[in-house]
C-alpha positions in Angstrom: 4.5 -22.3 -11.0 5.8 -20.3 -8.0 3.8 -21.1 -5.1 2.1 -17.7 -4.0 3.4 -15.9 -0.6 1.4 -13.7 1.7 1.4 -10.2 1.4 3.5 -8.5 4.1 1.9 -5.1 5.4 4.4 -2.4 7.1 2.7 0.0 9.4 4.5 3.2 10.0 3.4 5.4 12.9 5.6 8.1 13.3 6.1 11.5 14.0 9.3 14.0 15.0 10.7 12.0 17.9 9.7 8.7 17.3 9.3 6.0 14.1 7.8 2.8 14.8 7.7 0.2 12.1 5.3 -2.7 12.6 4.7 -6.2 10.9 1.1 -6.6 10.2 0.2 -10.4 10.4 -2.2 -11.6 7.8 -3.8 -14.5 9.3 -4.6 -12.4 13.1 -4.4 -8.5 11.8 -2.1 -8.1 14.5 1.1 -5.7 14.6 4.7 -7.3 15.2 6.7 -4.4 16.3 10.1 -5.0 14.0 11.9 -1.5 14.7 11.9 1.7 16.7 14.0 5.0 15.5 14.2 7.7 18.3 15.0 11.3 17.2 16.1 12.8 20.3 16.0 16.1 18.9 12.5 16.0 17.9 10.9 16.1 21.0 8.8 19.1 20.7 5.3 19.0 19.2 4.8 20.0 15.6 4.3 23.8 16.5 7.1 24.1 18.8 9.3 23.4 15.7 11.2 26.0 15.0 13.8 26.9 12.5 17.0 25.1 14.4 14.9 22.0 14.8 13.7 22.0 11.3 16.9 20.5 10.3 16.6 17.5 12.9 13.8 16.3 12.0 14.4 16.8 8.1 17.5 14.7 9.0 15.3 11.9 11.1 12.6 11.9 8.1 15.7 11.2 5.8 16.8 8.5 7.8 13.3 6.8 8.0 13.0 6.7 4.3 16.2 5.2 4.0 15.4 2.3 6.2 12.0 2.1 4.3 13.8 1.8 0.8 16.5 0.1 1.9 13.9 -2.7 3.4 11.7 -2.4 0.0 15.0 -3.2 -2.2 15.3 -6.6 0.2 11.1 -7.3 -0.2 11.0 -7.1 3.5 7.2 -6.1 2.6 4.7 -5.4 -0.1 2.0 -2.7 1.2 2.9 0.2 3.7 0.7 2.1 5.7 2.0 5.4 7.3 0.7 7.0 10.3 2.1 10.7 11.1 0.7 14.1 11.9 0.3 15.5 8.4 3.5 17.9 8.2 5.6 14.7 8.6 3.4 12.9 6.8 4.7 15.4 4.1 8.6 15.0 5.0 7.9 11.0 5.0 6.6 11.0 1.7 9.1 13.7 0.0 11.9 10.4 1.5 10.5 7.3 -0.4 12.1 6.3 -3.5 9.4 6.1 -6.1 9.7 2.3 -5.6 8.4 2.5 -1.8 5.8 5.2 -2.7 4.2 3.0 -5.1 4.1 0.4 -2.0 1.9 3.0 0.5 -1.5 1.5 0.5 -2.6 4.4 3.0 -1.5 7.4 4.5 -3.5 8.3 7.9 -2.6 12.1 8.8 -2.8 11.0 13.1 -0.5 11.5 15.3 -0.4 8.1 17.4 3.5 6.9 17.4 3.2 7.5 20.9 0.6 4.9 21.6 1.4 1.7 22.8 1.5 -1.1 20.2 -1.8 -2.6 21.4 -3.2 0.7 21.1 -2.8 1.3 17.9 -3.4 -2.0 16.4 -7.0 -1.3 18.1 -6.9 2.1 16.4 -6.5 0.5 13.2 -9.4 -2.3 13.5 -11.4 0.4 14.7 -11.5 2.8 11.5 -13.9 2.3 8.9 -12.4 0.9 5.6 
C-alpha cells in the first residue's frame, strides 16, 4: 500500500503586473512564496487597460497558465486557489488546461497580489469558509 502524502495547496494572487505563486503548508496554514512573474507592461489598473495593453496582459495570463500546467504535469501540487480582480480571474481560467482547472479548489475575485506575503496569508485565515 502506498503510504499517503499530504495534499499540496498552490495559492495564486495575481493580477496584470504581478503573479505570485505560494506553497500553502499543511501542518501551519502558512504560505511559502515559491515564484513571482512580473509583467512590466501591465502596470496600469484594470480600467486603464486599453486596447495596446490588452495584448500584454493576454500574453502574461498565457504565460501564467503555462507555468501552472507545466507544474500540474510534474504534481508540484494538488489544489489551487486563485486570487485576481475578476477580469483576470477570467483570462487565468480561459489558460488552464482542463487538467489544472479540475485542480482550482477556489477562485477569490480580489485584487491583493500586491500585498505582502504575510498579508495575504492573514487575508486568507480571515475569510469565512
Amino acid at each position: 500500500m502506498r503510504e499517503k502524502r499530504m495534499q499540496t495547496t498552490w495559492v495564486i494572487a495575481a493580477d496584470s503586473s504581478r503573479a505570485r505563486i505560494f506553497e500553502l503548508e499543511q501542518d501551519t496554514s502558512h504560505l511559502l512564496e515559491i515564484e513571482d512573474m512580473v509583467n512590466p507592461e501591465g502596470r496600469q489598473t484594470e480600467r486603464e487597460i486599453e486596447a495596446n495593453q490588452q495584448h500584454d496582459v493576454e500574453m502574461f495570463s498565457k504565460q501564467l497558465g503555462h507555468y501552472i500546467d507545466k507544474a500540474c504535469v510534474e504534481h508540484r501540487f494538488d489544489a489551487l486557489t486563485v486570487i485576481a480582480p475578476p477580469k483576470f480571474l477570467g483570462l487565468i481560467r480561459e489558460n488552464l488546461s482542463d487538467q489544472s482547472r479540475r485542480a482550482v479548489q477556489e477562485e477569490i475575485p480580489k485584487d491583493i497580489a500586491w500585498f505582502e506575503g504575510h498579508q495575504i496569508e492573514e487575508y486568507l485565515k480571515a475569510r469565512p469558509h
